[in-house]
N, C-alpha and C positions, 0 to 999 in steps of 0.2 A: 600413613594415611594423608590423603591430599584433602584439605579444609577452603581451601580459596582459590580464586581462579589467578592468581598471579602463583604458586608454588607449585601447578600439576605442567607435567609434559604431556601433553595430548600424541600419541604413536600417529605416526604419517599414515595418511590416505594410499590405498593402492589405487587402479584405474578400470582394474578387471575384479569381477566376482562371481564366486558360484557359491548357491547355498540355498537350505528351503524356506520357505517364501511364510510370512505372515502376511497375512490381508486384511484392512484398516477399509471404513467406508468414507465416507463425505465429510467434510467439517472435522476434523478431528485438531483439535485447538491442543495449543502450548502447556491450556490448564491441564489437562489429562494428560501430557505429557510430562510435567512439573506441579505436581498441584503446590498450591501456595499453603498448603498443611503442614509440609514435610516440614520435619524437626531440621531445625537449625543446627550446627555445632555436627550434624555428622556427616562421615570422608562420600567425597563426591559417588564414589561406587556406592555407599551405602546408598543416597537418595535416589540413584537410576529405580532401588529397588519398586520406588513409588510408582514408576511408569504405567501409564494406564493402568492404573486397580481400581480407577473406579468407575471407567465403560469393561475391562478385562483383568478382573481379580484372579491372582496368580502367573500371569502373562507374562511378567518380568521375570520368573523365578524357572520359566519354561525355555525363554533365549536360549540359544547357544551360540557361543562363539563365529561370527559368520552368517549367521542367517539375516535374510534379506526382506526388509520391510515394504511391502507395495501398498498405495497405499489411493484414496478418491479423490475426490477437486476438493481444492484449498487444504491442503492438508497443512496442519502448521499455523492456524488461522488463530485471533486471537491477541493475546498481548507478546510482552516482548520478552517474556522470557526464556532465559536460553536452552531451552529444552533439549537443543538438538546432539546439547555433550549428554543430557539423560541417555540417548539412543545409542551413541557410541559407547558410552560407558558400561553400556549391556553388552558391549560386544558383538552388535549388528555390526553389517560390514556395509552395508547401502540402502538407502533409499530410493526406489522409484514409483512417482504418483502423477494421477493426473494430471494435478497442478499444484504447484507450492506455493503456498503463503508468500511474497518477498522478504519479508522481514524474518521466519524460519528460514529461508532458502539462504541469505545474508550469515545468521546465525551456523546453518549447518557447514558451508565455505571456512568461518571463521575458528569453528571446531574441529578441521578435518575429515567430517563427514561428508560423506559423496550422495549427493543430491538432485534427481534428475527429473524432469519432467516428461510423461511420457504420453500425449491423450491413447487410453481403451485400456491401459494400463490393468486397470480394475478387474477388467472382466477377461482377459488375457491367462489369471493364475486363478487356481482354489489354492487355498490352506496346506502346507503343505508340498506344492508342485517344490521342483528345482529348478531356480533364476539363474540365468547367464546374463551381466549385465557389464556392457561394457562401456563408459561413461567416455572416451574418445573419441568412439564414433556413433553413438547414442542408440547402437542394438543391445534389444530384450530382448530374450528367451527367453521360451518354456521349453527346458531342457523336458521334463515329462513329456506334454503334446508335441513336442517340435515346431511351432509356432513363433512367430515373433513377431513386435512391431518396432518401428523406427520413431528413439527417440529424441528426445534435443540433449546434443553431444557438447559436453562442457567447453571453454574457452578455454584453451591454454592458460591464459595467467592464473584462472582459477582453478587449474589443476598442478600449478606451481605451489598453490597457497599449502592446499589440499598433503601436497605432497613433504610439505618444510613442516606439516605438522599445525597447520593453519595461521590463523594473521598474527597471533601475539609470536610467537615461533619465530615466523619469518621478517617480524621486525625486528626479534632479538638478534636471529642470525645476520640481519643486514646491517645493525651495529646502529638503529634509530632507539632501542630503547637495550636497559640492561635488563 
C-alpha cells in the first residue's frame, strides 16, 4: 500500500482513450475532489474512495477502469490540493472540460493524468455516452451521437511528462533526483 507521494509509481499516461463518459458541472473544486476529512494514514487508492461523495455519493465505487470524466468551466477550481492523483487513482483514464483550473491542470500533468480543455465539452456527452478522446490532436468524440468538437491538443513536452509517468517520474528518470 502506497502511503506517501515519494514511494507510489504513478503508471504512464497514454495519449488516446475510449470509454464512458461521467459528466461533472461548473465549479467543481479540489475540495470535492479531496475533501480535507479524509483519514490520514490510508493507501492513496483507499482516499480516491472519497471522490466526490459529497456533491455524488457512491460515484467513486461506480468508476471503472477507463472511463472518461467530462467535465464545466473551471473544473479543478479551488485550493491546491492534489486531487488530480484522486482521479487517476480511480482508474479514470482522461479528463476533458471546459475549462481547467491552472493549478488542477499543473497538478493533473504532474500526475500523469491527461487533461484537456475543450469549450461545449459539456453539452457534447450525457451520462454515460462513449468518449474518443485524443489529446495529440485535441479531437472529442461522441462515439454514441457521432459528433465532435476540437479541442486544445496538449504540447509535446507535456505529453513527455505524462508519458514518464509524470514530473517526479521523469526527474527520477533524468537522474535530477533519486
Amino acid at each position: 500500500m502506497s502511503h506517501s507521494l515519494d514511494d507510489i509509481v504513478i503508471e504512464p499516461a497514454k495519449s488516446h482513450f475510449r470509454g464512458r463518459v461521467w459528466v461533472f458541472g461548473d465549479d467543481i473544486s479540489t475540495d470535492l475532489m479531496q475533501p480535507g476529512f479524509t483519514p490520514h494514514g490510508l493507501s492513496l487508492e483507499a482516499r480516491a474512495k472519497y471522490c466526490m461523495r459529497a456533491n455524488r455519493p457512491g460515484w467513486s465505487e461506480q468508476v471503472k477502469s477507463g472511463d472518461i470524466l467530462i467535465g464545466g468551466r473551471n473544473f479543478g477550481c479551488g485550493s491546491n490540493r492534489p486531487a488530480a492523483l484522486n482521479l487517476k487513482m480511480l482508474g479514470l483514464g482522461c479528463m476533458v472540460a471546459e475549462s481547467v483550473f491552472s493549478v488542477h491542470f499543473r497538478n493533473c500533468v504532474n500526475f500523469a493524468f491527461p487533461a484537456m480543455s475543450c469549450p461545449g465539452v459539456s453539452k457534447l456527452f450525457a451520462e454515460g455516452d462513449v468518449a474518443d478522446v485524443d489529446f495529440e490532436t485535441g479531437l472529442v468524440m461522441n462515439v454514441t451521437t457521432g459528433k465532435s468538437l476540437q479541442g486544445r491538443a496538449l504540447p509535446r513536452f507535456l505529453m513527455d511528462i505524462m508519458a514518464a509517468g509524470g514530473s517526479l517520474a521523469m526527474l527520477r528518470r533524468d537522474g535530477y533526483i533519486k
